[in-house]
VEXGU-837657 format. One record per residue: residue in one letter; x, y, z of N, C-alpha, C in turn. Coordinates in steps of 0.05 Angstrom, whole numbers, padded with zeros to 5 digits, always signed. Example, Ala and Ser with C-alpha at 12.3 -4.5 7.8 and 13.67 -1.06 7.14 Angstrom:
<nodes>
A+00264-00114+00156+00246-00090+00156+00264-00066+00156 S+00257-00045+00142+00273-00021+00143+00258+00001+00157 
</nodes>
This chain:
<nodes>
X+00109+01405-00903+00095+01411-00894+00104+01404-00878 X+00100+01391-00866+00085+01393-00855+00096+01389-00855 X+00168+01444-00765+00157+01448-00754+00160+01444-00756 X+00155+01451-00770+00142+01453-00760+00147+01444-00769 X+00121+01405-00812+00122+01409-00812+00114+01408-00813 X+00160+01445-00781+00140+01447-00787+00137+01426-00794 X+00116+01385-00800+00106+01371-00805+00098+01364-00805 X+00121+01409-00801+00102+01418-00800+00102+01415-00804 X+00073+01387-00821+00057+01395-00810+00050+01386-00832 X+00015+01360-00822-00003+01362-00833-00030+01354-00828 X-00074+01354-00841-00094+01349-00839-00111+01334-00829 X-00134+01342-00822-00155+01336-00798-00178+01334-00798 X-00218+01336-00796-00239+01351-00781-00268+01348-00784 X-00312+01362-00796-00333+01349-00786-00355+01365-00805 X-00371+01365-00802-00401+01368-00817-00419+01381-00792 X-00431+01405-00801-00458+01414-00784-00447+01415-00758 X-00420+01433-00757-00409+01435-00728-00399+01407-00719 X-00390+01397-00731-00378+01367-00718-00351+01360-00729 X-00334+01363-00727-00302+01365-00749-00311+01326-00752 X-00304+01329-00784-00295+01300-00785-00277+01280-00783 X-00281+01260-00778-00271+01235-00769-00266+01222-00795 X-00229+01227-00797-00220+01204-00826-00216+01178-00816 X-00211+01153-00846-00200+01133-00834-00181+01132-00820 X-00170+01117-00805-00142+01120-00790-00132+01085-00788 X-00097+01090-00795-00085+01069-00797-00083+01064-00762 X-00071+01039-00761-00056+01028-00740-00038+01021-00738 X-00010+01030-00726+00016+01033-00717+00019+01023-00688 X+00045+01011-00688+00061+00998-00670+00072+01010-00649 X+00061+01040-00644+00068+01053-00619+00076+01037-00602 X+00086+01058-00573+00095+01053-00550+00073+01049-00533 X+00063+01039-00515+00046+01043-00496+00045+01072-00482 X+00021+01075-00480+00023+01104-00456+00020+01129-00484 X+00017+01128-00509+00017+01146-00520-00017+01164-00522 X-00031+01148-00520-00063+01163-00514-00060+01181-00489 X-00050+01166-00469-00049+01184-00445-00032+01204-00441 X-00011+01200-00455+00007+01226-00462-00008+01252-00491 X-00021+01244-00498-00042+01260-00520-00064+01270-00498 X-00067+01260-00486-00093+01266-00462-00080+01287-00446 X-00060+01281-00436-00046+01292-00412-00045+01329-00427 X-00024+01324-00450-00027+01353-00467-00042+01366-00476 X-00065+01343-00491-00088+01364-00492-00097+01380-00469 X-00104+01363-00454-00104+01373-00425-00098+01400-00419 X-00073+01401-00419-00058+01421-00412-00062+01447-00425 X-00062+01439-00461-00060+01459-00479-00093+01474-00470 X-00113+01461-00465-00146+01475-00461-00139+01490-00439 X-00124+01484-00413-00121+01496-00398-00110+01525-00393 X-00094+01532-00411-00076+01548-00417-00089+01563-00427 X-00110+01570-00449-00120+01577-00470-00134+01611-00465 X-00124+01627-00470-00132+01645-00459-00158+01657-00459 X-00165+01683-00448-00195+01689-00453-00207+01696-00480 X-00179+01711-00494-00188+01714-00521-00194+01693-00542 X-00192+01666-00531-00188+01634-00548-00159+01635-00563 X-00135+01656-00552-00110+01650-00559-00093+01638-00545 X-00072+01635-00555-00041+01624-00542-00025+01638-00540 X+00001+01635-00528+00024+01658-00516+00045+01629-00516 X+00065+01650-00523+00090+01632-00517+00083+01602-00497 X+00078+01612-00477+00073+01589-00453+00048+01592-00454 X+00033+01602-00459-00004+01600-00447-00009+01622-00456 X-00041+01630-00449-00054+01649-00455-00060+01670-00432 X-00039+01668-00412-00045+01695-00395-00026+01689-00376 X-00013+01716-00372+00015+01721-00354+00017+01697-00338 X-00003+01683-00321+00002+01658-00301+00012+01650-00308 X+00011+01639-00331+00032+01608-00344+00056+01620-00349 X+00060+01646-00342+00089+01645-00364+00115+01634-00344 X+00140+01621-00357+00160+01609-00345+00171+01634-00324 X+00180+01637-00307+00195+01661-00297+00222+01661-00304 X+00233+01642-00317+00263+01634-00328+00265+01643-00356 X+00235+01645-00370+00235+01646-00402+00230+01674-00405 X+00250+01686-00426+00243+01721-00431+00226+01710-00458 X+00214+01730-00451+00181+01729-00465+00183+01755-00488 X+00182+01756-00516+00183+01770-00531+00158+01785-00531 X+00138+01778-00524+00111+01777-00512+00090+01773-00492 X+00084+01784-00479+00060+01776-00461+00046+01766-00468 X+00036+01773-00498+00002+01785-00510+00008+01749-00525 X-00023+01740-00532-00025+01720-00545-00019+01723-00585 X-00014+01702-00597-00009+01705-00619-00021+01685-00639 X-00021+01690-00663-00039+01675-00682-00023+01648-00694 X+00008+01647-00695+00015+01618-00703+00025+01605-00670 X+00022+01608-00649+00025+01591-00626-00002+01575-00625 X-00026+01605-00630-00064+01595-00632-00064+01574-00650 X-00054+01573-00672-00063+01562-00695-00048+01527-00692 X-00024+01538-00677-00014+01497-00677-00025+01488-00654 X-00028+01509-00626-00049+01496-00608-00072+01481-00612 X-00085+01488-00632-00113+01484-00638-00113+01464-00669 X-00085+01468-00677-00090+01441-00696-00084+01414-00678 X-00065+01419-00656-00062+01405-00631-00087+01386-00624 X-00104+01398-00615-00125+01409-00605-00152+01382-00624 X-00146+01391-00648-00162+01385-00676-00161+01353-00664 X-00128+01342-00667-00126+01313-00667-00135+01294-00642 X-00130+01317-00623-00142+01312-00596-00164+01292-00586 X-00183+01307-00599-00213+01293-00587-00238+01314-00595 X-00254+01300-00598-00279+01320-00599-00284+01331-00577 X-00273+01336-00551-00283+01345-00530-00270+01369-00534 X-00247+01375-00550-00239+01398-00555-00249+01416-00566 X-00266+01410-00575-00273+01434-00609-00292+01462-00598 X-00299+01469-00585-00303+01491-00564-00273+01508-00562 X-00258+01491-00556-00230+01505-00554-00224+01514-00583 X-00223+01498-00598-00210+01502-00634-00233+01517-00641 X-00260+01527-00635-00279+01544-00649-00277+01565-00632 X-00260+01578-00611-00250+01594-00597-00233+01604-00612 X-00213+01591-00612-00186+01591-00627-00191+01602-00658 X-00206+01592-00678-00226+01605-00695-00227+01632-00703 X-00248+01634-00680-00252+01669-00671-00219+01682-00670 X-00212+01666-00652-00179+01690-00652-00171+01698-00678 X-00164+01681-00694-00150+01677-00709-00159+01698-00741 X-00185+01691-00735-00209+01703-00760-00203+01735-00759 X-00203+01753-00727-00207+01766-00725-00180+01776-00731 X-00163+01776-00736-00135+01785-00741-00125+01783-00765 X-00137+01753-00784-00131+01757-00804-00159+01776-00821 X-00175+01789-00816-00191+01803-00823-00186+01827-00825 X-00170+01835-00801-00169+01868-00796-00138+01864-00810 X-00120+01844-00824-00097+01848-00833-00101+01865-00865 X-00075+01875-00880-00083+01892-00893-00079+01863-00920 X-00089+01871-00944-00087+01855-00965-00065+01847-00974 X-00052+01868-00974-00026+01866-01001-00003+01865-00967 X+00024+01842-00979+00034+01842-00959+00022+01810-00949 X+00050+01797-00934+00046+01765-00922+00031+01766-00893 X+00036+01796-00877+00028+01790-00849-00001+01791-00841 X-00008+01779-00819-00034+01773-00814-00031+01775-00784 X-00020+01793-00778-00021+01797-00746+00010+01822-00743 X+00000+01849-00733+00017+01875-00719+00030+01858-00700 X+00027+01833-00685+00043+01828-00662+00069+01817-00674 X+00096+01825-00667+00124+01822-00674+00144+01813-00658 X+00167+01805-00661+00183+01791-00648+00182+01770-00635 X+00156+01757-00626+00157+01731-00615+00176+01709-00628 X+00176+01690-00596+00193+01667-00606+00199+01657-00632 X+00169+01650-00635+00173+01631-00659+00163+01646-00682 X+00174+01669-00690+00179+01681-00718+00205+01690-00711 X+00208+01693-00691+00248+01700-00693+00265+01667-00701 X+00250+01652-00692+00259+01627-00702+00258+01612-00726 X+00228+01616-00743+00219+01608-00756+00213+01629-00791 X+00211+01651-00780+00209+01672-00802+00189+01691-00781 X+00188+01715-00793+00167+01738-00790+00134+01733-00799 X+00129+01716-00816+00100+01709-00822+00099+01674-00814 X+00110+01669-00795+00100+01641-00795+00073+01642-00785 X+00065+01660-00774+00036+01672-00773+00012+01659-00786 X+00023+01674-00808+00008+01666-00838+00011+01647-00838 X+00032+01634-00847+00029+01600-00855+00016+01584-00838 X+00013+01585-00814+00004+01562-00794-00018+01578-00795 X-00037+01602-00800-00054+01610-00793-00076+01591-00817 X-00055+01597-00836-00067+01582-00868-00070+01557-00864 X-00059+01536-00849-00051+01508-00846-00088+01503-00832 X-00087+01512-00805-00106+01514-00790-00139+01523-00805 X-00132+01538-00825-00159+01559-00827-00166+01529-00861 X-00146+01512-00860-00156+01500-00892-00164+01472-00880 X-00156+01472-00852-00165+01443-00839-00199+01444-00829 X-00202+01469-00820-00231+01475-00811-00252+01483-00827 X-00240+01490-00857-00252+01498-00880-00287+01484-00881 X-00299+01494-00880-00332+01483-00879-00339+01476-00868 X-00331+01469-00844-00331+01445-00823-00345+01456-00796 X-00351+01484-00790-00349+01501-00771-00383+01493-00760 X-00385+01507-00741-00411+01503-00729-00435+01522-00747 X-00427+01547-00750-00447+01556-00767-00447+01573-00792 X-00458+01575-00817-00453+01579-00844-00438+01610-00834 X-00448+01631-00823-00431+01649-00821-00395+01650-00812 X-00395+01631-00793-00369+01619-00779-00354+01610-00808 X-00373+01590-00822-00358+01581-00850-00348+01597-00871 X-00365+01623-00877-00365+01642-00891-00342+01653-00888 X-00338+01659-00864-00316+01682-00853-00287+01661-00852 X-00291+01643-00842-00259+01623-00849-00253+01612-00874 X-00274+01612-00893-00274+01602-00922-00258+01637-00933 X-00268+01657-00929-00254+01679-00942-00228+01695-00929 X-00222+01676-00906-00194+01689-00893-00176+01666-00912 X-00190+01646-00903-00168+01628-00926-00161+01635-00948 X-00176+01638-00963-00173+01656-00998-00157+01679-00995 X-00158+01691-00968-00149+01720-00971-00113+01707-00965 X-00105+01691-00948-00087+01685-00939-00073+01663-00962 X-00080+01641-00965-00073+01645-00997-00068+01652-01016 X-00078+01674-01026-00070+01688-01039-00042+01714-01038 X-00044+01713-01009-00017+01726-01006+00001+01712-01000 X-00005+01684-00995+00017+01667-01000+00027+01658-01028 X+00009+01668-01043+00019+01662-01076+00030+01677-01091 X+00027+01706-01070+00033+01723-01085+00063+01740-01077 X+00059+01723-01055+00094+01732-01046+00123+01715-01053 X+00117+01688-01059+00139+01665-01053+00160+01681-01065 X+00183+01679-01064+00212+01685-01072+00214+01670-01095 X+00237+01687-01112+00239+01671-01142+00254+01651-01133 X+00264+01637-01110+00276+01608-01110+00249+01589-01108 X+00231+01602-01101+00205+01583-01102+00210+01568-01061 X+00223+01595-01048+00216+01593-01027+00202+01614-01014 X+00200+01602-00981+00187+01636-00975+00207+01639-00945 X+00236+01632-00958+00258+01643-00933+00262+01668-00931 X+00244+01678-00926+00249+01709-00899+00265+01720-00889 X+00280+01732-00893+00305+01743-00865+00281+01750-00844 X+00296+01747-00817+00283+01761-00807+00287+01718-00781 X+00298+01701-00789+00288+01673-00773+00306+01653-00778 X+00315+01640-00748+00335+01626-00755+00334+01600-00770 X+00309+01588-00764+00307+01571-00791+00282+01575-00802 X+00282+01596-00828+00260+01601-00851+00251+01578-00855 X+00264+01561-00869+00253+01533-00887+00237+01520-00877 X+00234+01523-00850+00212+01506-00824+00192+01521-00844 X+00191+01550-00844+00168+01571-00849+00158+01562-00875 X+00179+01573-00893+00169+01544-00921+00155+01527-00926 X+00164+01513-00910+00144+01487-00902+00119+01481-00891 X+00114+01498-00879+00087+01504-00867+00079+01519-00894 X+00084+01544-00904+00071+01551-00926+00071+01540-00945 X+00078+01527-00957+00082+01497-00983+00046+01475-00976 X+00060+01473-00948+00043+01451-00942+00011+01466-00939 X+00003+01493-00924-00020+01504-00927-00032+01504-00942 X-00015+01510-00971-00033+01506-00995-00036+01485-01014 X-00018+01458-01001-00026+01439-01004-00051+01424-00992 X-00054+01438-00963-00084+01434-00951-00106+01450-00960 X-00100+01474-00970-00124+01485-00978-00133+01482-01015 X-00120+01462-01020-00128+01461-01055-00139+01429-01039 X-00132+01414-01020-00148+01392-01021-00173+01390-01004 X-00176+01426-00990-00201+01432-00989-00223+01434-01003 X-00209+01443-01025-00226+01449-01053-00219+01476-01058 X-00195+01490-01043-00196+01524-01063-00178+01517-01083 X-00178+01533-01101-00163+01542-01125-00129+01552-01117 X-00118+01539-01132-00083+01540-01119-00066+01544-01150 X-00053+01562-01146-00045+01570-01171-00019+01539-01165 X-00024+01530-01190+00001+01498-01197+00028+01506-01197 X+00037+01543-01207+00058+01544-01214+00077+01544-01184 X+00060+01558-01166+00065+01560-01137+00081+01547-01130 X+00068+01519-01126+00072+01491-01117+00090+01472-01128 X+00099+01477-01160+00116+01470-01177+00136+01485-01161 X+00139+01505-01171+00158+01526-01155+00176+01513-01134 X+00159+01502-01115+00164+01505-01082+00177+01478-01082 X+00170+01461-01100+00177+01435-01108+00211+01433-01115 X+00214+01455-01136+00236+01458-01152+00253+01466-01128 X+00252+01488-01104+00259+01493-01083+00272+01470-01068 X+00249+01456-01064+00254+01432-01048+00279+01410-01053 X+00281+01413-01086+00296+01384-01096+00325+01398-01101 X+00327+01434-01099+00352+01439-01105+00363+01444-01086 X+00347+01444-01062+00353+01456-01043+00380+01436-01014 X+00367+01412-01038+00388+01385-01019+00408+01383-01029 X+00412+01406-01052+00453+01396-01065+00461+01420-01043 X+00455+01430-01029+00466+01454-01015+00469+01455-00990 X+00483+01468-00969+00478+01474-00940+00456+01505-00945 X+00436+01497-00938+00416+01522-00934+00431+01543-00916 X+00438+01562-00917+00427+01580-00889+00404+01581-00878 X+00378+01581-00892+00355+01584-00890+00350+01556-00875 X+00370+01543-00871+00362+01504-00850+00386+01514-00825 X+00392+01539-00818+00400+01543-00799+00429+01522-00802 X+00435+01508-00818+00467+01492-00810+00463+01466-00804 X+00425+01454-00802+00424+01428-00797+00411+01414-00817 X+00428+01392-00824+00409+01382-00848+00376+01372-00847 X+00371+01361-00828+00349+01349-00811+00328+01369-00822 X+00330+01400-00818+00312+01411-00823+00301+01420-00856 X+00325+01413-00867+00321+01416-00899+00311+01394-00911 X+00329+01364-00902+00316+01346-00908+00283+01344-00902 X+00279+01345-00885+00250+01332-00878+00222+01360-00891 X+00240+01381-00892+00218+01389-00916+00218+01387-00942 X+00240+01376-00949+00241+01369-00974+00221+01340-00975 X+00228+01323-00962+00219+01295-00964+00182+01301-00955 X+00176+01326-00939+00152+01321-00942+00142+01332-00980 X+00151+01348-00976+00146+01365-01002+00136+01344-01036 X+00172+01323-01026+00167+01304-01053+00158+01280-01053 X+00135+01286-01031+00111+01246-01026+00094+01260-01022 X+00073+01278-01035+00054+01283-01026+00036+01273-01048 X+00040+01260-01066+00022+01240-01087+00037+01224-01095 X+00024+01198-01094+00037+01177-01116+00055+01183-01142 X+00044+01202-01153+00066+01216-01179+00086+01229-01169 X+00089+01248-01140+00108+01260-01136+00131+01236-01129 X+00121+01209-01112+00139+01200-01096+00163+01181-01125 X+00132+01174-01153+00152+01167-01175+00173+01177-01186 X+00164+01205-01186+00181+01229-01199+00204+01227-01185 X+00203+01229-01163+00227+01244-01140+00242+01221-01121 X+00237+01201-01137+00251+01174-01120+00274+01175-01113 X+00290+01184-01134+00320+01189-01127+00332+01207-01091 X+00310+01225-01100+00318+01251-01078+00309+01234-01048 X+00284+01219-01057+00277+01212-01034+00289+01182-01016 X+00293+01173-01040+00314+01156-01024+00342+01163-01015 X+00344+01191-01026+00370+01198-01010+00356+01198-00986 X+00336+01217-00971+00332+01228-00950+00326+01200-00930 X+00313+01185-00936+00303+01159-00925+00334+01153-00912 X+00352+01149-00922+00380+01132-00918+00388+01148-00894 X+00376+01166-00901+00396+01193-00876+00377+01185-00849 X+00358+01176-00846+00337+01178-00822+00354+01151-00806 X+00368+01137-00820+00388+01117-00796+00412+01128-00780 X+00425+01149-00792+00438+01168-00779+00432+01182-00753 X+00434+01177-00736+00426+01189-00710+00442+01211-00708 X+00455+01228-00716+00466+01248-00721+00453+01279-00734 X+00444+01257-00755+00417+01278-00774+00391+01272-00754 X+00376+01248-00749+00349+01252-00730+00365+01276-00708 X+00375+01281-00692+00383+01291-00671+00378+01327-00679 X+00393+01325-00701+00382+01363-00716+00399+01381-00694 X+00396+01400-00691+00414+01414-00677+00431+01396-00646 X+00419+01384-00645+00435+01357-00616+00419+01361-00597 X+00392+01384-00595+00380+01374-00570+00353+01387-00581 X+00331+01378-00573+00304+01381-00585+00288+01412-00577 X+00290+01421-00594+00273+01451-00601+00242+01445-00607 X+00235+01465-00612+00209+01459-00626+00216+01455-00659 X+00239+01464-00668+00249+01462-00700+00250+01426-00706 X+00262+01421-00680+00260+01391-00683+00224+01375-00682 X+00212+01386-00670+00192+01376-00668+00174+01377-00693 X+00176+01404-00708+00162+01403-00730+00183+01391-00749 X+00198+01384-00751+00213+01373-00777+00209+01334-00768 X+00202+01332-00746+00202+01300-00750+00168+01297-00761 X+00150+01321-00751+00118+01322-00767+00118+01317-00790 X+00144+01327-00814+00148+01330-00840+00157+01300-00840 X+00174+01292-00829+00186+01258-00841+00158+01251-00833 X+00157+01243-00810+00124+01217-00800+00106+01228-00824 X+00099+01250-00831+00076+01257-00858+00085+01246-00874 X+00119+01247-00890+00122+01243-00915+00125+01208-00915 X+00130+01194-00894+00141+01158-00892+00114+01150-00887 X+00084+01167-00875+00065+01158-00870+00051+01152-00889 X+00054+01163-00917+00044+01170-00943+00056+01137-00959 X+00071+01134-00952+00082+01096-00965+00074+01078-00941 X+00083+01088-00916+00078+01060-00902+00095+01044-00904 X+00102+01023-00891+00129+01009-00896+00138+01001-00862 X+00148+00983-00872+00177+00981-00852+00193+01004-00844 X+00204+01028-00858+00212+01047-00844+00197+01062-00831 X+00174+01063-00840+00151+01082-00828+00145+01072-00805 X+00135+01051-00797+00132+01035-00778+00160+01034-00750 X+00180+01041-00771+00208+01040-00745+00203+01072-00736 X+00204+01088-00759+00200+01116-00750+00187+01121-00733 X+00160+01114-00735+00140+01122-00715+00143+01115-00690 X+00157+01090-00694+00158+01077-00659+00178+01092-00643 X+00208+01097-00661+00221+01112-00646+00216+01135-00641 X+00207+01153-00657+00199+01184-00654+00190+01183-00632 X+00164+01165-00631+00143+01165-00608+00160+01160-00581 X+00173+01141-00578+00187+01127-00549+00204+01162-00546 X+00212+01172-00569+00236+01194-00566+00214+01221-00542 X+00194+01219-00557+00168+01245-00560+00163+01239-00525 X+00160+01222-00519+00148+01210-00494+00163+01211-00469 X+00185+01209-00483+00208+01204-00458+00207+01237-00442 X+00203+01254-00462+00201+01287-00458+00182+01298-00437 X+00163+01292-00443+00139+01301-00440+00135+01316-00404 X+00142+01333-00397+00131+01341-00368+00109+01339-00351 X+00124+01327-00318+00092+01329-00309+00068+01333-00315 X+00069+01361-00319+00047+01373-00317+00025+01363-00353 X+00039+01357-00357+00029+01338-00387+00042+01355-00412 X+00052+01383-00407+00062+01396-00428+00094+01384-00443 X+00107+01390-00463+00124+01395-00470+00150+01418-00474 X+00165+01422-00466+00181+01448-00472+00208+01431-00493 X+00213+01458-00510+00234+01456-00524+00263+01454-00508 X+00277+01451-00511+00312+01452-00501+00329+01472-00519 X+00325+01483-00542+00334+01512-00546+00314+01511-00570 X+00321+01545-00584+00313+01555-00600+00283+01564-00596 X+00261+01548-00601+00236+01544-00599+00234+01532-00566 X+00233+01539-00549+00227+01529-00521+00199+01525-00514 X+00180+01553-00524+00153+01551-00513+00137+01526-00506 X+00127+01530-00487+00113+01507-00482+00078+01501-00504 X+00076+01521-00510+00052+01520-00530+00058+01507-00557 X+00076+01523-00570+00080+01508-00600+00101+01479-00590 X+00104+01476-00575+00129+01449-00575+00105+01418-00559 X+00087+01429-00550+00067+01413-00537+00050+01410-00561 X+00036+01431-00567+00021+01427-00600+00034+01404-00625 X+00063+01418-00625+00079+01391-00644+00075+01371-00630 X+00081+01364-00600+00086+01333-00601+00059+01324-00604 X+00044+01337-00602+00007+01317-00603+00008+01307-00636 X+00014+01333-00645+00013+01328-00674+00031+01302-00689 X+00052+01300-00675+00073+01278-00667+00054+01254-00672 X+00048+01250-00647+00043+01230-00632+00022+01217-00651 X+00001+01241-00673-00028+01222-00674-00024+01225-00703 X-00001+01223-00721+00001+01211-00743-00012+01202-00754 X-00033+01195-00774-00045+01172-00786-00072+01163-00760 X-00075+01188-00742-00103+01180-00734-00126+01185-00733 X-00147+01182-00738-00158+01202-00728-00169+01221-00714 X-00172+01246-00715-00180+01269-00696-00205+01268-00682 
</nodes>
């Protein structure tokens, strides 16, 4: 999971229109990290377009870079969807924005057709030429299983409780017989993977129904997937590793089962060669350190505790004026690479 992932990428949110508030640990951060979560959120509400979407850089021509070629003008449903899980960890002052964001998202995966992974006619953007052709879906699924019940009103609930089912289900019904969902079509799939692995790892601990073999599947993926150089990891290990390692700590029985594999991956996070992932920070990098901080946050420890500090001092050192984030290749946008670092940054807190 949890980028993304993807770490992409992981869970958040409230009751009677109020997202809820989990316990949250306490970590040894850097100073200045609230205000750098402040500064982005900041930024990310600002941006937010009229439709309650996101765009590469923002939600309307203003923001866009004049240096960055834009696959897109138009806003899109997985930039919306990590904005606003962004967004989620943020603060409650946000949730106007994320029940905006909502609406976008609802309305696209509604008018999408059944059969078939996509959940949005918009094509070629950034981050599905990067990530796969439906990262769409997956982050749309990630987002729509975090808000699951939680919404302001039973109709609002109704309608995100049955995009999830619907999106789900075409995530179950598509995976690849490796028990991935690497796509041609993106220079690193396995990010995409990961986010879809982890979706419906969020939406069965919503309470929907998740077919086991899926998730076995994606599992089996995961653990064979480290005797190999992926293509589907683009050529860096960083990004295979850390979805694997989220993949095999997501319960106490997985982390018994899969000790071996995972103490390979652990050993590799001293390597500054592998943290580094392609050698300069994308948004691929941003969601694959989501997947380690998720999977080291799940034990806790002394490494978890080093992880976090450095990630964070790493996350921080980045961060632009203006409070946003931009990538340094691949994934550049300032929307999904600002979304990751919040998501970064609030590890183990609560939203």
């Amino acid at each position: 999971m949890k980028f993304i992932a993807i770490g992409v990428i992981a869970a958040l949110v409230a009751v009677l229109g109020v997202f809820a508030e989990t316990g949250a640990q306490s970590f040894n951060a850097p100073n200045g990290t609230a205000g750098a979560v402040d500064r982005g959120a900041r930024w990310l509400a600002s941006v937010q377009g009229a439709d309650g979407g996101w765009g590469q850089d923002g939600g309307g021509t203003p923001y866009i870079r004049a240096e960055e070629r834009l696959e897109s003008n138009g806003n899109d449903v997985a930039n919306t969807a990590v904005a606003a899980l962004a967004l989620l960890k943020a603060g409650q002052e946000y949730r106007p924005n994320v029940e905006r964001a909502v609406r976008f998202v609802l309305e696209r995966v509604e008018a999408s057709p059944t059969v078939g992974l996509s959940v949005t006619d918009v094509q070629g953007t950034q981050i599905q030429r990067k990530l796969g052709p439906y990262i769409d879906t997956f982050l749309a699924s990630m987002f729509l299983a975090e808000v699951d019940g939680k919404l302001r009103t039973p109709d609002l609930n109704r309608r995100a409780r049955q995009a999830l089912e619907k999106i789900v289900w075409k995530i179950e019904q598509n995976q690849m017989a490796d028990g991935s969902w690497n796509f041609d079509g993106g220079w690193a799939p396995v990010l995409g993977t990961s986010m879809a692995s982890r979706s419906l790892f969020a939406a069965q601990a919503s309470g929907l129904r998740v077919n086991e073999a899926v998730l076995d599947r994606a599992g089996d993926y995961a653990r064979t997937g480290l005797a190999s150089a992926s293509p589907a990891a683009a050529g860096v290990p960083l990004y295979q590793g850390a979805q694997a390692l989220e993949q095999l700590t997501r319960t106490e029985e997985d982390r018994e089962r899969n000790a071996q594999e995972i103490a390979a991956i652990r050993s590799q996070l001293t390597d500054a060669r592998f943290v580094d992932g392609f050698g300069s920070v994308g948004g691929e990098e941003f969601f694959s350190y989501l997947n380690v901080s998720d999977a080291l946050g799940r034990a806790g420890g002394d490494q978890w505790e080093r992880w976090h500090a450095d990630i964070t001092r790493r996350i921080l050192g980045q961060q632009n004026a203006d409070g946003s984030w931009a990538g340094h290749h691949c994934i550049t946008g300032r929307v999904a690479v600002t979304g990751g670092a919040i998501l970064n940054l609030t590890v183990g807190h609560a939203g």
